[in-house]
C-alpha positions in Angstrom: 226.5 43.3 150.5 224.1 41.2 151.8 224.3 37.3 151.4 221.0 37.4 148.9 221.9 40.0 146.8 225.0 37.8 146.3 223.4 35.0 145.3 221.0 36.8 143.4 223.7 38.0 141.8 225.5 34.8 140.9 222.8 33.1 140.3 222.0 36.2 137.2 225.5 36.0 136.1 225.3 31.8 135.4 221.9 32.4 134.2 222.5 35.3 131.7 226.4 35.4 130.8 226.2 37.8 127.3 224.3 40.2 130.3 227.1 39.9 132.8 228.8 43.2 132.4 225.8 45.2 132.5 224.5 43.4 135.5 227.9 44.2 137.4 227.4 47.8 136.2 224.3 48.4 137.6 225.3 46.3 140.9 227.8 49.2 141.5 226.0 52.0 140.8 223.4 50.6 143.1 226.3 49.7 145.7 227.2 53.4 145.8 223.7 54.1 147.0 223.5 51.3 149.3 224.4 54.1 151.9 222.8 56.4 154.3 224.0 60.1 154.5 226.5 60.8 157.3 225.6 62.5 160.5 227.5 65.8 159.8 225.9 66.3 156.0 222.5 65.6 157.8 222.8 67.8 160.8 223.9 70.6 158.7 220.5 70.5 156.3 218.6 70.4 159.5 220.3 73.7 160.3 219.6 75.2 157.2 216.0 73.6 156.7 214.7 73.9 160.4 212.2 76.2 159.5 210.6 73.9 156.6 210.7 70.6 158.6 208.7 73.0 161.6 206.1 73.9 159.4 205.7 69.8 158.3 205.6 68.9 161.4 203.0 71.8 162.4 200.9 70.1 159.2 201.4 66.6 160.5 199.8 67.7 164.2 197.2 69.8 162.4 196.3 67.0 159.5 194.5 64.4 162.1 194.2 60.5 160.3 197.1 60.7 158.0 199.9 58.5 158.7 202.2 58.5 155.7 203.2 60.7 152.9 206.0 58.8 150.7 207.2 60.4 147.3 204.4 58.0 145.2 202.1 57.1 147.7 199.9 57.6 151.3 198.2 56.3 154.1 195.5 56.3 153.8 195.1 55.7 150.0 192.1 58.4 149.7 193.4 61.2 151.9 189.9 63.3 150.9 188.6 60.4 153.3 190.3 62.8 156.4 189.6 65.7 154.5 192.7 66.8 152.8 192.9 67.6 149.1 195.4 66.3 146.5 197.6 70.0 146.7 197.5 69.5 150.3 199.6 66.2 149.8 201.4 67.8 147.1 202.5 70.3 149.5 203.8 67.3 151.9 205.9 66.2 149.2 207.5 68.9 147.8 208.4 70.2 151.4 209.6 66.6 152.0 212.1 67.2 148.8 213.1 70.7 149.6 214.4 69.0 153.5 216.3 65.8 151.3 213.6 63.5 153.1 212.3 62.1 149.3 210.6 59.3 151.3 208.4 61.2 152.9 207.1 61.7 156.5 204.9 59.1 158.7 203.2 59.2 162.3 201.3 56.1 163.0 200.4 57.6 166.4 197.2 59.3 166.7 198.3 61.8 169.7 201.1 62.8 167.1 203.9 62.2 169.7 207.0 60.8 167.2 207.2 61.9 163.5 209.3 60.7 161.3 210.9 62.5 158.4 212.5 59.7 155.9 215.6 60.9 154.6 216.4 57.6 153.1 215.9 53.6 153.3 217.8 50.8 151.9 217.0 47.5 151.3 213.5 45.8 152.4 211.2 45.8 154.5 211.8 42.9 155.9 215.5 43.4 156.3 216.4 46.9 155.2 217.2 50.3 157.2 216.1 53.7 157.1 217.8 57.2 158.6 216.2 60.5 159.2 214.8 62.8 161.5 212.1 62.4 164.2 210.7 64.8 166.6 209.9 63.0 169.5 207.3 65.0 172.6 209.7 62.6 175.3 213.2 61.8 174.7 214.2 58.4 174.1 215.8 55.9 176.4 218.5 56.3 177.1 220.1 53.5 176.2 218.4 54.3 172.5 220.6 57.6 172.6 224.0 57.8 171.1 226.4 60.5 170.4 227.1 59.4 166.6 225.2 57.2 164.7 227.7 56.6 161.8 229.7 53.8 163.3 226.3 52.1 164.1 225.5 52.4 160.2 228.7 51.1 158.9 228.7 47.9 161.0 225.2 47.3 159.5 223.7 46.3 162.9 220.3 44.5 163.2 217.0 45.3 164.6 218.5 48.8 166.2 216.4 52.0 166.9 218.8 54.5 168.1 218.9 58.2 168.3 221.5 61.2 167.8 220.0 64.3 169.4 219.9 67.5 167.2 217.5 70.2 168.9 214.8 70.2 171.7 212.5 67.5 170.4 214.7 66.7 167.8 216.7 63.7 166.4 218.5 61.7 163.9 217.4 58.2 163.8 218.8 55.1 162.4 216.9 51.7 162.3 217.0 48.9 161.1 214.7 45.4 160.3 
């Protein structure tokens, strides 16, 4: 656990005493899902979903100006601005559930070279990680490739971007703030 949420975490339990064992309770249900799906569970739902996270990926290349499709929100804000409708969006998301990427998918790039499908994040921002998949138009470095990403994920390294190859064009990823 991170040194903040521990003192967070003390700092609640001095503050708030008659609240302590609920706080504790909901610090380790939200422990268990501090956790990023292992490599083997997430290779086999590409298997099975290969065909879905094609046809995002096809929308992403065709949908020109969009950038980000989470669960509750997108970039940018007003996607009629680039000409796509609210089902059109709706359509991202509830392909992005049927794949187990709730948090959506995102490609910052214009020429649509890397897009990321967010399987899940943890923490912030700031200092959080995510996992997923990516398709990627040229492979990664490769010193950014590695045959198992699990160990990296349990030590909890910092600023990482590594990749597990899955398919032609395809990857797990794993980074971290």
């Amino acid at each position: 656990m991170p040194w903040f949420f521990s003192l967070l975490m003390g700092l609640a339990l001095l503050l708030f005493p008659q609240q302590a064992q609920w706080l504790m309770y909901a610090w380790a249900i939200d422990s268990v899902s501090l956790s990023h799906a292992d490599d083997a569970s997430m290779l086999a739902n590409f298997a099975r979903n290969r065909a879905t996270f094609e046809r995002l990926r096809t929308m992403v290349v065709a949908d020109h100006g969009l950038e980000r499709v989470d669960d509750t929100w997108c970039r940018p804000a007003d996607p009629a601005s680039i000409g796509l409708t609210g089902a059109r969006i709706e359509e991202y998301r509830r392909l992005c559930r049927d794949v187990g990427c709730p948090r959506g998918v995102q490609c910052y790039n214009p020429e649509r070279r890397t897009i990321e499908f967010i399987a899940s994040t943890r923490g912030l921002h700031v200092s959080g990680s995510s996992k997923g998949y990516v398709w990627l138009a040229t492979p990664p470095a490769p010193g950014d490739l590695v045959p198992d990403l699990d160990p990296i994920v349990a030590v909890q390294r910092k600023h990482v971007l590594l990749y597990r190859r899955v398919a032609d064009h395809w990857y797990l990823y794993y980074d971290t703030m």
